[in-house]
N, C-alpha and C positions, 0 to 999 in steps of 0.2 A: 270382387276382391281378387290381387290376382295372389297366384301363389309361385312359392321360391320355383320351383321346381317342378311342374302338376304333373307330368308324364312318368311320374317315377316314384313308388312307393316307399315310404321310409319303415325299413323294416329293422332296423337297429335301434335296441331300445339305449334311452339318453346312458343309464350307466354302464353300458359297454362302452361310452365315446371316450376318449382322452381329450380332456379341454384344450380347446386351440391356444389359449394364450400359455397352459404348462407345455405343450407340445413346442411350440416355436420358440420359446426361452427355454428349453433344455438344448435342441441342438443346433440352435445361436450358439450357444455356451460351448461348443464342440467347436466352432469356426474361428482360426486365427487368420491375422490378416497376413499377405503374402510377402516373405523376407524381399527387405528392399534390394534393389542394384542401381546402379548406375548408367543413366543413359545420355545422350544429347540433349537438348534441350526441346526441339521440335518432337524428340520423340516422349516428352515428359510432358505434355500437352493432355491434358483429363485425368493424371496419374495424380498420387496422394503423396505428395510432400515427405518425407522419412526424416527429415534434419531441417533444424532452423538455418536459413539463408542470412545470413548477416553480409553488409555492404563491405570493401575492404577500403573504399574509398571515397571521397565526397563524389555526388555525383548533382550537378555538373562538376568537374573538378574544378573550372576556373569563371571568372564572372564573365557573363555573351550576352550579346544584344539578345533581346526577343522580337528587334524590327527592323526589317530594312530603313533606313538613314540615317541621321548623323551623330555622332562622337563631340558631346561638350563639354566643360565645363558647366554645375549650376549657375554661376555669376553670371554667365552668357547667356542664358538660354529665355529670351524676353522675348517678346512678341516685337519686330521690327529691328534685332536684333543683325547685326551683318558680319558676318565669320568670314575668315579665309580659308581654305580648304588645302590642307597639308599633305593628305594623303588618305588612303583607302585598306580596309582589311577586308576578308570574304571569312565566310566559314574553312576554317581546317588553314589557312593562312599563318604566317608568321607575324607576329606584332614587327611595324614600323619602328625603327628606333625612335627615340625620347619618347616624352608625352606630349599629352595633349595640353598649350597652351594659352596662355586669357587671349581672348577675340580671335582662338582658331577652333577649326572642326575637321574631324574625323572622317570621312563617307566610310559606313559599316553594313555588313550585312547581317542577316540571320543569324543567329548561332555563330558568329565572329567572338571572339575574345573582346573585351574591350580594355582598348587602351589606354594607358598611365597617365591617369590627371583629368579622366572624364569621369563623370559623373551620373551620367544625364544620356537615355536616347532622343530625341527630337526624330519623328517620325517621318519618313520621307514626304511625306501626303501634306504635312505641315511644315515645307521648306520650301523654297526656292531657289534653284543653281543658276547660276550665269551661264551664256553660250559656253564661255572658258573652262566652264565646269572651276574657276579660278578661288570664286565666291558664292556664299549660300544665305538667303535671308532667310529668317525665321520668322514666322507666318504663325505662330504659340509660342505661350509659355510652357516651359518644364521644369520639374522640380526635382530634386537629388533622389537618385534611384529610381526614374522612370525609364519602364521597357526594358529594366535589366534585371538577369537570374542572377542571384547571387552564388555562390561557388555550397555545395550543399542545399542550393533552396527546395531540391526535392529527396537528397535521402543525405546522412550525414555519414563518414565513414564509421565501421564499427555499428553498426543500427541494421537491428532485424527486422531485414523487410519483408518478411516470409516466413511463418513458423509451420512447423511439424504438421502436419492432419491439415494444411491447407490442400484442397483439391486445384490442381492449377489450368486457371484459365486463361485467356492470350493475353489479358492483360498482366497476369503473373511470370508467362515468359519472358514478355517486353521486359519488364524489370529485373528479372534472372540476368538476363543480355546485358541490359545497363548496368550491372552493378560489374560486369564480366566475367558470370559464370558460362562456361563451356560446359559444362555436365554437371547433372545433378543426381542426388540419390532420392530415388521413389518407390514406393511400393508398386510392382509391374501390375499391367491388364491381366486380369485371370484368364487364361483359356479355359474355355467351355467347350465341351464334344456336346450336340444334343443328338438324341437317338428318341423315331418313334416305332412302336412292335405293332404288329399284327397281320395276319394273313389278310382279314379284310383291308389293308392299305394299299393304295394305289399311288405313283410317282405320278406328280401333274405331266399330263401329256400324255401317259402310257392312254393304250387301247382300253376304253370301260370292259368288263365282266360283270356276269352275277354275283349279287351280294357284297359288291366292291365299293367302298368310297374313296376319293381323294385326300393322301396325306395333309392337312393343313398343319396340326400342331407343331409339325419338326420346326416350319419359317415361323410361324408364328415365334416359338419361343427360340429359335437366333437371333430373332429380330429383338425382342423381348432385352436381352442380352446385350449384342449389340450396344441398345438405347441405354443399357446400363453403365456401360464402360468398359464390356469383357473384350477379348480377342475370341467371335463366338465363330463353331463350327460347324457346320451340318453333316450331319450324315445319311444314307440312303437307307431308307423304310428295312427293317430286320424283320422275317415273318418268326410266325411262332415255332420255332427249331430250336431247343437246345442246345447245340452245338452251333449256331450260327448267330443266338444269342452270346454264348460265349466266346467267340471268334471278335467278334464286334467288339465285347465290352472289354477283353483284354487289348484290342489294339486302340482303344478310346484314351486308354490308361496312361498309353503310350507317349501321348501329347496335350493329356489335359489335367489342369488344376481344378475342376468340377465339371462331373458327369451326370449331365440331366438324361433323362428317358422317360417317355411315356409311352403306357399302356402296361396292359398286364400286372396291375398290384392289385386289384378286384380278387373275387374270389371262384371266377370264371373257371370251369374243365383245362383251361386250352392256356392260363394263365402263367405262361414258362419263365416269365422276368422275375416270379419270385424267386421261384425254385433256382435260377441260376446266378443272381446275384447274391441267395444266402450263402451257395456254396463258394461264391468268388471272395467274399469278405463278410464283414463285421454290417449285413444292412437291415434296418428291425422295418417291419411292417405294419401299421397300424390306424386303425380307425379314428377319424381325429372328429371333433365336435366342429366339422363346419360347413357347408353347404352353400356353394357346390365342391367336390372337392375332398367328400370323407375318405376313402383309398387311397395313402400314401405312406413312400417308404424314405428311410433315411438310412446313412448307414457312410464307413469307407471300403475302398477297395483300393489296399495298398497304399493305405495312407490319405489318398483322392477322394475325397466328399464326393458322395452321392445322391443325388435326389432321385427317384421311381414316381412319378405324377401320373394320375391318372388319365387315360382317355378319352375321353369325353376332352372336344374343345374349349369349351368354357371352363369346364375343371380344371383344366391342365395350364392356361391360362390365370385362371385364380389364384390357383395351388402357388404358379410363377411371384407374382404378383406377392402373395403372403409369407412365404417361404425363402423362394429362390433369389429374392430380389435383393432383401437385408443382407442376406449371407453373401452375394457375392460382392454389398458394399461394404460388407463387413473383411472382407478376402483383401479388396482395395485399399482398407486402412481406413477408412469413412467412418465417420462417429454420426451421420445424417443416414439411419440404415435404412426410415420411411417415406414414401410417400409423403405429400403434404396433404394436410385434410381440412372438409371445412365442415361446418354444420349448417343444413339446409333444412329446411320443411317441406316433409314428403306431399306430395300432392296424390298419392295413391292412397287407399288399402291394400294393406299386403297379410299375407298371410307366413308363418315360418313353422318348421317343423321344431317338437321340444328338444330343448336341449343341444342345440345347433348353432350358431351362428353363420346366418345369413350373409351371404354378400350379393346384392340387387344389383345390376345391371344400370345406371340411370342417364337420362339429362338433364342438365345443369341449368338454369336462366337465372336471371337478377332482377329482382321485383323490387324496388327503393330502397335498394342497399342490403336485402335480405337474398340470400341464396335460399332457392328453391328446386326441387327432384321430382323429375315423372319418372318414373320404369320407361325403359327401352320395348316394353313390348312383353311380349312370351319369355318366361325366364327358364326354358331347359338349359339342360346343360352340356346340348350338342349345339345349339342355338346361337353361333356365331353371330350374326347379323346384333344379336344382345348386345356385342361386345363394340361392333361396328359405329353404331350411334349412340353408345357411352360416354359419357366426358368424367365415371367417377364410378366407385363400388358403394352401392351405400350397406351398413353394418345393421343388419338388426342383431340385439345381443339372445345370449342362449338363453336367458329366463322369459323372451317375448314370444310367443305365436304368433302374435299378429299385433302391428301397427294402422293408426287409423289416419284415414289423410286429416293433413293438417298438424300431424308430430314432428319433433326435431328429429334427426337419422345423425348421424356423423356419416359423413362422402369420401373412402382413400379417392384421391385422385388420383387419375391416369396419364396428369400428364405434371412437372415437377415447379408448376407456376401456378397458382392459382389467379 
């Protein structure tokens, strides 16, 4: 059997925990989304929508081939059919004067306008010109309104082609552009400062020491970020100092709409991110019912949401993932705050502590249309490599200790497709 956690004893009993699902629905319930502005369009690209896009005009505004060749009439257009050839439009061209008429043709291009008293494209592929380019046989038949857009065939003027809370993606700019919007109003990327503490923390690259590890948490959780849709920032490892604690987290302040940090909300001697954040603002500390992951704070600092996650990699990681993730889609204006999830059948025994909610490490395969979950391995909660060949978290709930292989789990996944 394995278990959540095995290197780590659970010495918090279940009624001291605050249930994860009252813990993250009270301060959700704290996070609004971030007052829209107005930006270009390229830079509205992942941004959430703040006003319905309505079109001002038909778009295409006027009826265009959709093929390179020719301009008919329907009565014309029979297979052995012989046109005289009048004249030529291109894309972005002016129409030829009069129109087009009985037993003449057009030569048209792409996207050309079509001209007065045609009807009909006849495909270059299915015609024939003379050396003179003078005359053109027709090699098919065509019927009225073949190969042409008609003037609105894809948005009509007045028509909302884009509403509020849509997240935009290229293919939503492309149509911003077509309809001829230049700037739009969005809810902005959040900026994120992430800070991680501890004297034991080491900058990749620095010289090893005793009792020193290597920062991961800080990139991980930019990265984290990042992939969400923030404007995220890193900062350089803050040891356990007081005032260097507070140096940091007031100049964090300075340029961010949410301040992550980890380490230091345990109940550690040396644990100074409590003590400095209570005194910077409004940040509560508390034991949550989940595993991995129970040490966390919340709170503002000057108005700026704060999350305090714990250290431990995978914790902090988790904690991300449960916490920080909804909130900052919820910062964006996003009404999709989670993950997408599927239901699998664990292939393990697992074990869980009472009163917890588990989040397992797993991978994912497809056995005849059924999703299926092993454990990644050793589930501590420094136990990066857990998280390395995850494809999902799977949930054991707080009333289970232990799941038997062969049960459903529900898997958040880790990545936003299943």
């Amino acid at each position: 059997m394995t278990n959540v956690d095995a290197p780590h004893r659970h010495l918090e009993r279940a009624d001291e925990l605050v249930p994860l699902d009252a813990y993250r629905r009270e301060l959700l319930s704290r996070i609004a989304p971030l007052e829209p502005i107005t930006v270009g369009l390229l830079e509205a690209h992942g941004c959430v929508l703040a006003e319905d896009a309505a079109a001002e005009h038909d778009v295409p505004p006027f009826a265009n081939s959709a093929m390179d060749g020719y301009a008919v009439r329907s009565s014309d257009a029979y297979e052995g059919a012989e046109l005289a050839v009048v004249g030529e439009v291109a894309a972005g061209a002016e129409l030829p004067a009069g129109e087009v008429g009985f037993g003449e043709a057009v030569r048209i291009m792409t996207g050309a306008p079509l001209p007065p008293g045609a009807d009909v494209i006849v495909p270059v592929e299915q015609a024939d010109e003379d050396a003179e380019g003078a005359r053109v046989r027709l090699r098919a038949t065509g019927r009225r309104g073949d190969h042409i857009r008609g003037p609105g065939e894809d948005v009509r003027g007045g028509e909302v082609v884009l509403q509020a809370g849509r997240r935009l993606g290229a293919a939503d700019i492309g149509m911003l552009a077509a309809i001829g919007r230049v700037r739009v109003l969005v809810h902005p990327q959040p900026r994120v400062v992430i800070i991680s503490t501890g004297d034991e923390l080491l900058e990749p690259g620095s010289p090893d020491r005793p009792g020193a590890i290597r920062d991961a948490n800080s990139f991980a959780l930019t990265t984290l970020a990042r992939e969400c849709g923030a404007a995220a920032f890193r900062l350089p490892v803050v040891g356990d100092d007081r005032r260097a604690l507070q140096e940091a987290f007031e100049g964090a302040l300075t340029q961010a709409d949410l301040l992550v940090t980890s380490g230091g909300v345990s109940a550690g001697r040396y644990d100074y991110v409590k003590q400095v954040l209570a005194q910077l603002g409004d940040v509560r500390f508390t034991k949550v019912g989940m595993q991995p992951g129970m040490p966390q704070a919340f709170g503002f600092l000057d108005g700026v949401p704060c999350f305090g996650l714990p250290g431990n990699p995978v914790s902090a990681y988790v904690s991300f993932e449960v916490f920080v993730r909804p909130a900052l889609r919820r910062m964006q204006g996003r009404t999709d705050l989670n993950r997408p999830r599927v239901t699998a059948i664990l292939e393990d025994e697992v074990a869980s502590p009472p009163g917890r909610v588990s989040f397992l490490r797993v991978k994912l395969h497809r056995d005849g249309g059924v999703w299926h979950a092993r454990t990644t391995g050793a589930q501590g909660s420094g136990i990066l490599r857990s998280l390395v060949e995850a494809d999902g978290l799977a949930e054991i709930p707080s009333d289970r200790t232990s799941v038997f292989a062969g049960e459903r789990v529900v898997v958040h996944l880790l990545v936003d497709t299943a």
